[in-house]
C-alpha positions as CSV (number, residue, x, y, z in Angstrom):
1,X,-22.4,-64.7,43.5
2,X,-24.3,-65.9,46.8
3,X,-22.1,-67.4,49.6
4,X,-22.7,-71.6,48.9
5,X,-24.4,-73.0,52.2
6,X,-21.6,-75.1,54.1
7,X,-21.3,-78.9,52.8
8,X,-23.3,-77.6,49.7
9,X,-21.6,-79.6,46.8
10,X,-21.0,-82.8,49.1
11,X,-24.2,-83.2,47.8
12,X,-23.3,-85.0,44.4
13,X,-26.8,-83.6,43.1
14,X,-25.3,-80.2,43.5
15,X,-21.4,-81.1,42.6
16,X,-23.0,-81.9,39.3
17,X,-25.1,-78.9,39.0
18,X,-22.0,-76.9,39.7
19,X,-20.2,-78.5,37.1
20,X,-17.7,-80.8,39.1
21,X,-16.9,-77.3,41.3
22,X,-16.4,-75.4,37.6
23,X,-19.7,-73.1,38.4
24,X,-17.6,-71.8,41.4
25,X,-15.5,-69.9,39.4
26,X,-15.5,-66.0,41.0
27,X,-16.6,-64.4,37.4
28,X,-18.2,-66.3,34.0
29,X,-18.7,-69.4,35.6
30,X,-20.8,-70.2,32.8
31,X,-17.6,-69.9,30.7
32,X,-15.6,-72.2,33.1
33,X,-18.6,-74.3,32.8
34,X,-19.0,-74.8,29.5
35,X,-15.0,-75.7,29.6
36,X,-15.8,-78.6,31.6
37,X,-18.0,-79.6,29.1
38,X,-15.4,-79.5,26.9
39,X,-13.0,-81.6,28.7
40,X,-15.7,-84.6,28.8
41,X,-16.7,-83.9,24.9
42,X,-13.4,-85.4,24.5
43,X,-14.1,-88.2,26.5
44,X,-17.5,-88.8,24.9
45,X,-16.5,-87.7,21.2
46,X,-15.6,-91.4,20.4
47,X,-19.0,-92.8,21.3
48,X,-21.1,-94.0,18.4
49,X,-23.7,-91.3,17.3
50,X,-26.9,-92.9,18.7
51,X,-24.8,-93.7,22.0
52,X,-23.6,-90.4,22.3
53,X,-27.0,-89.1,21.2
54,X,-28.1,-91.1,24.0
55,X,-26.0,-89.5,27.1
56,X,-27.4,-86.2,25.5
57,X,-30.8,-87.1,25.8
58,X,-30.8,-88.8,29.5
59,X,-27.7,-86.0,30.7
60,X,-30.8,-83.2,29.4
61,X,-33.8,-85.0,31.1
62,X,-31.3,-85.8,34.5
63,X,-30.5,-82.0,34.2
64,X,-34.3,-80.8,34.4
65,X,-34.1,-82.3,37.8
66,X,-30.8,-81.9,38.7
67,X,-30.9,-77.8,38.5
68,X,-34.1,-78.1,40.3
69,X,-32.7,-79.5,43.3
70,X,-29.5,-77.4,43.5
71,X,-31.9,-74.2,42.6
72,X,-34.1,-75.4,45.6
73,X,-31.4,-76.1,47.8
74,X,-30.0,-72.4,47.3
75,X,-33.2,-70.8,47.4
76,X,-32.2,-68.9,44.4
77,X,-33.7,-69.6,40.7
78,X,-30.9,-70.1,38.0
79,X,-28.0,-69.1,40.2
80,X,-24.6,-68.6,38.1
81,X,-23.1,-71.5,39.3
82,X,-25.3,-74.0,38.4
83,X,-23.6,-75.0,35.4
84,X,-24.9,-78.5,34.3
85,X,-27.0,-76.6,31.7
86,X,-24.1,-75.6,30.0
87,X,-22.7,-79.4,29.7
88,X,-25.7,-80.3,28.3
89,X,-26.3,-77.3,26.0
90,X,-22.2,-77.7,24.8
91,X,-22.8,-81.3,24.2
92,X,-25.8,-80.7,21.8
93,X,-24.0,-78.3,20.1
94,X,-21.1,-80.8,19.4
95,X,-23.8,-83.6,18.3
96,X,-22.1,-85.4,15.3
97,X,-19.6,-82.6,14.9
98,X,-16.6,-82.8,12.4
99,X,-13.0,-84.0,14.0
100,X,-10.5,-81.2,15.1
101,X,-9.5,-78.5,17.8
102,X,-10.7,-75.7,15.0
103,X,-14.2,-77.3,15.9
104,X,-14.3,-78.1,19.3
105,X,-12.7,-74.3,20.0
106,X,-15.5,-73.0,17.3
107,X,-18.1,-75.1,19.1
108,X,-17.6,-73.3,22.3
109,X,-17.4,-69.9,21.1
110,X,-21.1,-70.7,19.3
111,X,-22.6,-72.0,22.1
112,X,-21.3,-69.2,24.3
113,X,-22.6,-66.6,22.2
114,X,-25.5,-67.7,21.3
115,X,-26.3,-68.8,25.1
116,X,-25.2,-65.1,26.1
117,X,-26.7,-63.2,23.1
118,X,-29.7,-65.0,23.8
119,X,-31.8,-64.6,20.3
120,X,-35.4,-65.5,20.3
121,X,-36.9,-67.8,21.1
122,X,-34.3,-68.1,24.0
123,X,-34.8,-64.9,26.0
124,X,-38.3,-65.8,26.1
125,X,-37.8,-69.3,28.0
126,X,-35.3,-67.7,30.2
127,X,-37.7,-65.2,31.2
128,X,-41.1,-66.8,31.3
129,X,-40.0,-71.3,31.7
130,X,-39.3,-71.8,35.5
131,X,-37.8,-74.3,37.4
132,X,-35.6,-77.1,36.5
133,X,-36.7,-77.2,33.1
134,X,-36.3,-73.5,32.8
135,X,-32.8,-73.4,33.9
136,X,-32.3,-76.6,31.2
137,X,-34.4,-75.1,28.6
138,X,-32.8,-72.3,27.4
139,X,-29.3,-73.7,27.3
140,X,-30.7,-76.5,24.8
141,X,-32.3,-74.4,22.6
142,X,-28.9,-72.4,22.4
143,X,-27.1,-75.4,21.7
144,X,-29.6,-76.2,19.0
145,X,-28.4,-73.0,17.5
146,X,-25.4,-73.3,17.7
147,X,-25.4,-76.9,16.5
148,X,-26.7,-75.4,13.3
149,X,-24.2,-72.8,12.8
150,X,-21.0,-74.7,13.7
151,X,-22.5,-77.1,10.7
152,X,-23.4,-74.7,8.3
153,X,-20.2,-73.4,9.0
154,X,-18.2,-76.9,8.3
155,X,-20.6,-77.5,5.1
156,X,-19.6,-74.2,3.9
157,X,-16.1,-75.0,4.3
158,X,-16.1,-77.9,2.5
159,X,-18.3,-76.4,-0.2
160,X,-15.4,-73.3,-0.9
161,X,-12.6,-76.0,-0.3
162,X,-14.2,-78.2,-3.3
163,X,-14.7,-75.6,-5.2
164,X,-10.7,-74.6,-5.2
């Protein structure tokens, strides 16, 4: 990973971008990333749906811009570190999720796969969407994904545990 210009993430633009200093991690900063996330999930899994849907929405739309500026500032597009993609892409795949650790744990190993696999349509946008949104883009749609799959996943849990 490139060298961090000196008094980079005393920019608070870029301290967010970097996930709080998690996208400094030495190897899968993505990974520590998305961890992060998961720490403040926990904070903001008690917010009413249409709040939390909220903080989504506006973290997504900051994060368009946010990546833009750190990926400016570096010179670099999409470098590793910038991590705030992953909190946003995390917390969409956690959107209305059941309660639990099996969850949250199964939520993060979705969203990791599906943001490292990246299926189609999301390989596409990584390659060919620039910029901020770029950077933002693809995470989202992998959180869609996974959002999806972590509750087809509970649903079909439920529908073999009713059926016992």
């Amino acid at each position: 990973m490139t060298k961090l210009p000196k008094g980079f993430l005393s920019d608070p633009v870029n301290l967010a971008a970097f996930g709080f200093g998690s996208g400094c991690a030495p190897k899968a900063p993505g990974t520590f990333g998305t961890l992060a996330a998961l720490a403040f999930y926990l904070l903001l899994s008690d917010l009413s749906l249409w709040l939390y849907l909220s903080v989504v929405l506006v973290s997504a739309i900051l994060g368009i811009w946010i990546c833009a500026h750190a990926s400016q500032k570096l010179g670099v597009h999409d470098h590793g570190g910038i991590v705030w993609d992953e909190f946003v892409g995390y917390w969409i795949t956690m959107i209305a999720a059941p309660a639990g650790w099996f969850w949250i744990v199964w939520g993060f190993v979705l969203f990791r796969l599906f943001d490292i696999w990246k299926p189609q349509p999301i390989r596409y946008v990584d390659k060919r969407v620039h910029g901020g949104l770029g950077i933002m883009l693809d995470d989202i749609i992998a959180g869609v994904y996974a959002l999806v799959f972590l509750h087809a996943t509970h649903l079909a849990w439920q529908l073999t545990n009713a059926a016992q």
